[in-house]
C-alpha positions as CSV (number, residue, x, y, z in Angstrom):
1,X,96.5,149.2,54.7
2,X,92.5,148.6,54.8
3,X,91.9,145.1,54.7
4,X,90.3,144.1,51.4
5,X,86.5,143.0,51.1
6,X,85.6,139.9,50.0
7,X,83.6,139.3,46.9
8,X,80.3,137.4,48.0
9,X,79.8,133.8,45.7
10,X,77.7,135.3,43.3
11,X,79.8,138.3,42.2
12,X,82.5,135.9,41.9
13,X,80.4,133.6,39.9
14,X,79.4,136.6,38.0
15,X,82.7,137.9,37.5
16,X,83.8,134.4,35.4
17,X,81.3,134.8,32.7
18,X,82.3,136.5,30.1
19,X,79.3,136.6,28.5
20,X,76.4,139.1,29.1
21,X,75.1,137.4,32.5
22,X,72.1,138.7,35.2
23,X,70.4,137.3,38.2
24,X,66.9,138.1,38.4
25,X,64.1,137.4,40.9
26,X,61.3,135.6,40.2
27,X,59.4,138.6,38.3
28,X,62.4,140.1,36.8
29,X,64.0,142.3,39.0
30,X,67.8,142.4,38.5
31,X,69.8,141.1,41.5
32,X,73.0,141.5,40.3
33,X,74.6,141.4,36.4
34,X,78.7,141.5,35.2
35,X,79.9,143.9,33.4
36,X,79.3,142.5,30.2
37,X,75.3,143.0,30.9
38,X,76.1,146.5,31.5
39,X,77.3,146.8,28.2
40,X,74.4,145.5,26.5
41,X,72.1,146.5,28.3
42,X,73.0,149.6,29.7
43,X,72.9,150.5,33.7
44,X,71.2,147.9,35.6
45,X,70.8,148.5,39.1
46,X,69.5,146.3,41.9
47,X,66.4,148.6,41.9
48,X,65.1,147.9,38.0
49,X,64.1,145.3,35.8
50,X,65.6,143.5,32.8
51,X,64.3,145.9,29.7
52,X,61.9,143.8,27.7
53,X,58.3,145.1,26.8
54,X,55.7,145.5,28.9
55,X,53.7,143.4,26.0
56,X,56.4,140.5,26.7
57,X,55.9,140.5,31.0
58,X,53.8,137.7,30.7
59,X,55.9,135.8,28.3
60,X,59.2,136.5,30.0
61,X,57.9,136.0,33.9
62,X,56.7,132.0,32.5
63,X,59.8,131.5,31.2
64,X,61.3,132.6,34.5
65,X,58.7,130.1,36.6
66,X,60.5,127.3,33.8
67,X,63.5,128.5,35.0
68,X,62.9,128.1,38.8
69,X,61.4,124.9,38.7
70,X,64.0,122.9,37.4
71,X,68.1,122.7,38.2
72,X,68.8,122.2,34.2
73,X,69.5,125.3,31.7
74,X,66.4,125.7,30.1
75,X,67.1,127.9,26.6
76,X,65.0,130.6,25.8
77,X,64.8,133.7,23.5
78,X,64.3,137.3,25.2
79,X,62.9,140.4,23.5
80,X,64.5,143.0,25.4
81,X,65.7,146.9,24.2
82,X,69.3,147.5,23.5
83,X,71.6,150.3,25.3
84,X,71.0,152.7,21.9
85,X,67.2,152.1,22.2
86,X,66.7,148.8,19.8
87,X,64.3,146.3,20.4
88,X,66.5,143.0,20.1
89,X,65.7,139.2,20.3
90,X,68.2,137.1,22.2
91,X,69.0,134.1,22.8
92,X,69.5,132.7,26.1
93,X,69.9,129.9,28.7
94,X,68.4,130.2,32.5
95,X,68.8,128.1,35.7
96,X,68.0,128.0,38.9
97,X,70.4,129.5,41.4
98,X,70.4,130.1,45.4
99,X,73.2,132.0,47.5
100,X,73.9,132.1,51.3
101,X,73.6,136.2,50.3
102,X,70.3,136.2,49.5
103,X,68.9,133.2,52.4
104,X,68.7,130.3,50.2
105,X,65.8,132.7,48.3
106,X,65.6,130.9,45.0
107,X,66.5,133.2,42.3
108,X,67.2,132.6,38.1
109,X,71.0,133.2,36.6
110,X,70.3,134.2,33.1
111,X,73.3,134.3,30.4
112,X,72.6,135.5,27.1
113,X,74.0,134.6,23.4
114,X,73.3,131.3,23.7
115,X,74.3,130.4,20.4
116,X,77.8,130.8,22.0
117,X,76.7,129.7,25.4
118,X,79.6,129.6,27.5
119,X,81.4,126.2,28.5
120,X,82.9,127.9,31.5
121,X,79.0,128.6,32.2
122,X,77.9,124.9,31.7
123,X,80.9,123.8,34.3
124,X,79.9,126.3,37.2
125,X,76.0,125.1,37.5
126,X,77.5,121.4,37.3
127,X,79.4,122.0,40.0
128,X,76.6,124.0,41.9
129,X,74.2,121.2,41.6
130,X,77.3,118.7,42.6
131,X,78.1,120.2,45.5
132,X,74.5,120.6,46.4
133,X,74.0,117.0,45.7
134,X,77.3,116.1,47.8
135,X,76.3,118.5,50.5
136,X,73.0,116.3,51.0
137,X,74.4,113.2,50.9
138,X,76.8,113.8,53.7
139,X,74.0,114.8,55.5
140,X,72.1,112.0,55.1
141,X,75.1,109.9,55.8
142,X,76.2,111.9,59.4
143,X,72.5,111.4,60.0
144,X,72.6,106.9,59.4
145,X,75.7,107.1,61.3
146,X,73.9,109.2,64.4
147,X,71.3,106.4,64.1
148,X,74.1,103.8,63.7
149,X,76.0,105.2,67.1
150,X,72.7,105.3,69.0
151,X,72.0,102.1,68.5
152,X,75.2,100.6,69.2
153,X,74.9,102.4,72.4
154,X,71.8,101.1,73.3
155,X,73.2,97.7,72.5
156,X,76.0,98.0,74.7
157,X,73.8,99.0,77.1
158,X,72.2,96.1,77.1
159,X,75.0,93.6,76.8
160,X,76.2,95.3,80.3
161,X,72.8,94.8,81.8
162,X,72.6,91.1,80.4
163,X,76.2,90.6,81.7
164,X,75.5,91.7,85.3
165,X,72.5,89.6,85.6
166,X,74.7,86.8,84.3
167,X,77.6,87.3,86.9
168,X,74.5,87.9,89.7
169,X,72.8,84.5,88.9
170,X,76.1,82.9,88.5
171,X,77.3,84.2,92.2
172,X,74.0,83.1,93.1
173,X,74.4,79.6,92.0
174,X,77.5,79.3,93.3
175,X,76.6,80.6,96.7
176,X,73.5,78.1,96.3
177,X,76.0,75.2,95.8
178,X,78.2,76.0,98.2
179,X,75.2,75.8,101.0
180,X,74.6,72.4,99.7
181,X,77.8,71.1,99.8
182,X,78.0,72.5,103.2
183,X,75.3,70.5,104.0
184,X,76.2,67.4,102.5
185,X,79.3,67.5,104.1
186,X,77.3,68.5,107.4
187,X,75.0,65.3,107.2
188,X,77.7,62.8,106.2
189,X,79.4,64.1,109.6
190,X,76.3,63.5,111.4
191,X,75.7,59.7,110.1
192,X,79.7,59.4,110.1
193,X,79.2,60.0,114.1
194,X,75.6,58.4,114.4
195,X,77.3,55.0,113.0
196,X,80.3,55.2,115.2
197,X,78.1,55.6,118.0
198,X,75.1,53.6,117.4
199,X,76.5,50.6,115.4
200,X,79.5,50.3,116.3
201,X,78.6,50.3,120.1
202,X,76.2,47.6,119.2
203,X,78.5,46.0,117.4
204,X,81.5,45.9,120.2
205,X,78.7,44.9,122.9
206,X,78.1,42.1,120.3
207,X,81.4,40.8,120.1
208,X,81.8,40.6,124.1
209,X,78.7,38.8,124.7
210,X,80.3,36.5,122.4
211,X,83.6,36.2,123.7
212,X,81.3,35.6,127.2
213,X,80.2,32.4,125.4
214,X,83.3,30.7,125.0
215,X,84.0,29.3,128.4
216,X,80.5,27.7,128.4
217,X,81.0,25.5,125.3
218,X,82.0,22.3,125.7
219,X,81.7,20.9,121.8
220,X,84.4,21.6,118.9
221,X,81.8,22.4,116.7
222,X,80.0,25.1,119.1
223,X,83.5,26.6,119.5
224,X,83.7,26.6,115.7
225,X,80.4,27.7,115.1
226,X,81.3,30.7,117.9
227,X,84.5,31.7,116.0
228,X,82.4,32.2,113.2
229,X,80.6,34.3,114.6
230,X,83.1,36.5,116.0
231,X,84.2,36.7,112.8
232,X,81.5,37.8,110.5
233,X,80.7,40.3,113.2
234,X,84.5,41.5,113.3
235,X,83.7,42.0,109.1
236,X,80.8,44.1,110.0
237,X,83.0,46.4,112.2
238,X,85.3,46.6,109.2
239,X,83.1,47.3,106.5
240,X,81.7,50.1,109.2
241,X,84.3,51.3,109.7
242,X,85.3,51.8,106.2
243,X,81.8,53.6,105.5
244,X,82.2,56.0,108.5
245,X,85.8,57.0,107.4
246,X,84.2,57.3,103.6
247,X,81.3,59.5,105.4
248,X,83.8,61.4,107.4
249,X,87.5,61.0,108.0
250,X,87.7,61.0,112.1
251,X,91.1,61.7,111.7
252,X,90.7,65.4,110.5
253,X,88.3,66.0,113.7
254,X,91.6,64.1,116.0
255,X,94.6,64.4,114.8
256,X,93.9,67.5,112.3
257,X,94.6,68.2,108.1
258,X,98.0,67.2,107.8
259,X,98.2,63.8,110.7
260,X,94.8,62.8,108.7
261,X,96.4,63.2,104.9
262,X,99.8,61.5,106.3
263,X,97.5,58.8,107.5
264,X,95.4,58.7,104.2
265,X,98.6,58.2,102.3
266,X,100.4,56.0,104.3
267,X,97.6,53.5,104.2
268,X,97.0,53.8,100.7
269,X,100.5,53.0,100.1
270,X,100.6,49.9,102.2
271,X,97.2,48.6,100.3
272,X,98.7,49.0,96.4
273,X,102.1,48.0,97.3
274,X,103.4,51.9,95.3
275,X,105.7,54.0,97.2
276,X,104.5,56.8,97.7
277,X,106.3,60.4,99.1
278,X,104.4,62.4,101.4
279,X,105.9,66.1,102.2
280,X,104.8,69.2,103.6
281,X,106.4,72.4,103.0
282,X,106.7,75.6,106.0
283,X,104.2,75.5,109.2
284,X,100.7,74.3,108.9
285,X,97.8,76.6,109.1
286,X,94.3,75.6,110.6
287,X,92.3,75.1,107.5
288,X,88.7,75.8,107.9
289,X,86.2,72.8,108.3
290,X,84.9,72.8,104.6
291,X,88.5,73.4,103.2
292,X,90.1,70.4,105.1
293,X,87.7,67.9,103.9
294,X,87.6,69.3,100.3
295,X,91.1,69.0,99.8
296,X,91.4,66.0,101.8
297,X,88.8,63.9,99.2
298,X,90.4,65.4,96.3
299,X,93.5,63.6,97.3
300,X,91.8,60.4,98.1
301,X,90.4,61.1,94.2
302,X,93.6,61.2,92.4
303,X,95.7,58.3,94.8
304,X,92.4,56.3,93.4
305,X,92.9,57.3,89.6
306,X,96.8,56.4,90.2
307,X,95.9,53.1,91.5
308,X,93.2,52.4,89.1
309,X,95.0,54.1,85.7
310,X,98.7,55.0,86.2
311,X,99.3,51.3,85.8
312,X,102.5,50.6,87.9
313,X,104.5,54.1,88.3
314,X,107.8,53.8,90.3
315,X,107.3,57.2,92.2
316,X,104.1,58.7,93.5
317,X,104.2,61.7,95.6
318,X,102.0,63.7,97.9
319,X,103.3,67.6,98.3
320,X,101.6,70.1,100.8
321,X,102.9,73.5,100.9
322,X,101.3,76.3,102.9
323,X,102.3,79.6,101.6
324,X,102.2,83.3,102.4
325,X,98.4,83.7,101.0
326,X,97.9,80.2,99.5
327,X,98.4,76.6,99.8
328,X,99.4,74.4,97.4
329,X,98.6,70.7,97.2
330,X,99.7,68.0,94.2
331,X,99.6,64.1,93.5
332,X,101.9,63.2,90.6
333,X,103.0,59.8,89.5
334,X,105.2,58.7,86.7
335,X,102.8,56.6,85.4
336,X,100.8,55.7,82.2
337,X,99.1,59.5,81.7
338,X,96.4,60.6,79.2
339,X,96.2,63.7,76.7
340,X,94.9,65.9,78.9
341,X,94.0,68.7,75.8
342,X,93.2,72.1,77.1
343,X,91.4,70.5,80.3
344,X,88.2,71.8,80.0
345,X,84.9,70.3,80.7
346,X,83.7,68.7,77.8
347,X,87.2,67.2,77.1
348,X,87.3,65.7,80.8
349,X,83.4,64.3,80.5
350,X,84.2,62.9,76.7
351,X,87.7,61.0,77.8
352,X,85.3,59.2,81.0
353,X,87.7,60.7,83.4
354,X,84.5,61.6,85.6
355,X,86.7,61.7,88.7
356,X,88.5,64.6,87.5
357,X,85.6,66.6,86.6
358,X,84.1,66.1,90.0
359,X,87.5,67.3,92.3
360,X,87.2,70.5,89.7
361,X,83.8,71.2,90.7
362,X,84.5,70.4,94.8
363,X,87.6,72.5,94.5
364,X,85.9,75.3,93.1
365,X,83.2,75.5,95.6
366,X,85.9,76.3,98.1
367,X,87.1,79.4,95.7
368,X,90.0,77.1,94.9
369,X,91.1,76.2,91.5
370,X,92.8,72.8,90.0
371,X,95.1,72.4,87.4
372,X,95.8,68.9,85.7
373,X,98.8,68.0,84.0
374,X,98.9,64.7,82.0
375,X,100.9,63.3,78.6
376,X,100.4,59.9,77.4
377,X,103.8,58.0,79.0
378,X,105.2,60.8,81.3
379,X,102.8,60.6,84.2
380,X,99.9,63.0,85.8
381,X,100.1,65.8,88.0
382,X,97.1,67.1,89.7
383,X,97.7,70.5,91.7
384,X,95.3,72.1,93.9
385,X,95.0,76.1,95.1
386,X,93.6,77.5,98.0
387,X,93.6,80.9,99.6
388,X,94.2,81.2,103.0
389,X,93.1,83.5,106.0
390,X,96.2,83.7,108.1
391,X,95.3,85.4,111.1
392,X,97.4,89.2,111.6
393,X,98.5,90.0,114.7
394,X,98.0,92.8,116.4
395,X,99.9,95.5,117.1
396,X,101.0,96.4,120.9
């Protein structure tokens, strides 16, 4: 079977009127009318005009321009010659009308009797001029949100750019601070060795000159005085001594990481009077220069918080573990503790615990990280991460 055609908008418009109904051009000229316009009016064809006087044109065409200038009925009354030749007056109501058919041209849908206008009639331009309205609202509203997606764009755009140049500063600070602390830690070397070779040569040839003296005294009090002597210069050698290991440990250079920290620990132990544990888990790995002395002042750090705040705790222990890719180092003590909160910053700086803050910031500059673990009454544990660059063997 043929397919059916389909009706265009306006011939189905048409089609629900019951009433006598035409749509006219601008001047007139019938467009299309239903089939009750046929019957009033006789055969109206797309080629001829409504049939009102020639005297009327000018009467009829303003009412028309009414008509097209505004999207309400406008009521009129229509002079116009019957099918059986009479000249009749009737009533009627135009609007403004435009179909996809005709290009949007602006046309005028006339319905006549409008004394019994039809409700049906009244419904369809509402909806017209509803759908028109809705039609350009959604426009405008797909056009705020093309505006609202390009500008979101444009700030995301820019949050990446602002981000980058964040992380590329940052990297650059970083980099920046750890050339420094290379450099610090370069310099105390050099006044660590300076001191153990300048001063403290001076200070031993001091000290045997000295000792020469002895046999030539012949008083108790010269001999006194002497012994004196020897003594205030064997507390200079101490207090040197001290300074140059506080500049730089000479056991790390000697004896390497691990004999250095045992050392470190022992002594500290045998100053406070704490026991203290010292272990060390799987092989040692060389450590880097800048890693060794990093991790060796962060323990020197916390065994000086535990002896200055842990008050008297019953256990304190030293673990070293080097691992596949990392190596882990702790202090924990059973002693007093503190509310450590989420660790941050700020929290660290605002409780005075200075010391903490500043074996964060030496760790980091290593690429390690630090992670502190107190409670008020159960004791602190500070543990330290590093990577580490084991070197691979080659095959063959």
């Amino acid at each position: 079977m043929p397919k059916a055609a389909v009706k265009p908008d306006f011939e189905i418009l048409l089609d629900l009127v019951s009433s006598p109904t035409v749509l006219t051009d601008s001047r007139g000229g019938v467009v299309a009318a239903n089939a009750a316009a046929h019957e009033t009016f006789g055969g109206l064809g797309t080629d001829c005009h409504l049939p009102f006087p020639d005297a009327a044109r000018a009467g009829f065409e303003r009412y028309l321009d009414r008509c097209l200038s505004t999207p309400t009925p406008i009521p009129g009354s229509l002079f116009l010659w019957h099918v059986d030749g009479r000249l009749e007056r009737h009533p009627c109501r135009g609007v403004r009308a435009q179909f996809s058919a005709f290009g949007e041209k602006p046309l005028v849908l006339l319905q006549f009797d409008g004394v019994a206008f039809d409700r049906r009639f009244k419904a369809l331009t509402a909806k017209l001029h509803d759908a028109r309205r809705v039609m350009r609202e959604r426009r405008l509203q797909a056009q705020r949100l093309q505006s609202l997606m390009e500008e979101r764009e444009c700030l995301l755009g820019q949050l990446e750019r602002d981000a980058a140049a964040r992380a590329e500063a940052e990297s650059e600070r970083d980099e920046v601070l750890a050339q420094l602390y290379r450099a610090g830690q370069d310099e105390r070397r050099r006044l660590a060795r300076d001191l153990h070779d300048h001063a403290g040569q001076h200070l031993m040839a001091l000290k045997l000159q000295l000792r020469r003296l002895e046999p030539h005294l012949t008083t108790s009090d010269a001999k006194s005085e002497l012994g004196r002597l020897l003594m205030q210069a064997q507390n200079v050698s101490d207090a040197l001594r001290r300074v140059t290991l506080a500049l730089r440990p000479a056991a790390l250079e000697e004896f390497g990481f691990v004999t250095a920290l045992r050392y470190l620990v022992e002594e500290w132990g045998r100053v406070t009077g704490l026991h203290v544990e010292f272990q060390v888990g799987n092989v040692e790995v060389q450590l880097p220069p800048d890693h060794a002395i990093t991790l060796f002042r962060l323990v020197q750090e916390a065994l000086t918080n535990v002896a200055k705040h842990a008050g008297q705790p019953s256990t304190v222990s030293v673990v070293l573990i080097f691992g596949e890719s990392h190596l882990t180092l702790s202090v924990e003590d059973d002693g007093n503790g503190f509310e450590a909160g989420e660790e941050s910053v700020h929290d660290l700086v605002s409780q005075g615990k200075l010391g903490l803050v500043g074996m964060r910031e030496r760790i980091s500059l290593v690429g390690g990280t630090l992670d502190i673990d107190s409670t008020p009454g159960t004791g602190t544990s500070v543990t330290a991460r590093v990577r580490l660059e084991r070197d691979t063997p080659s095959d063959g």
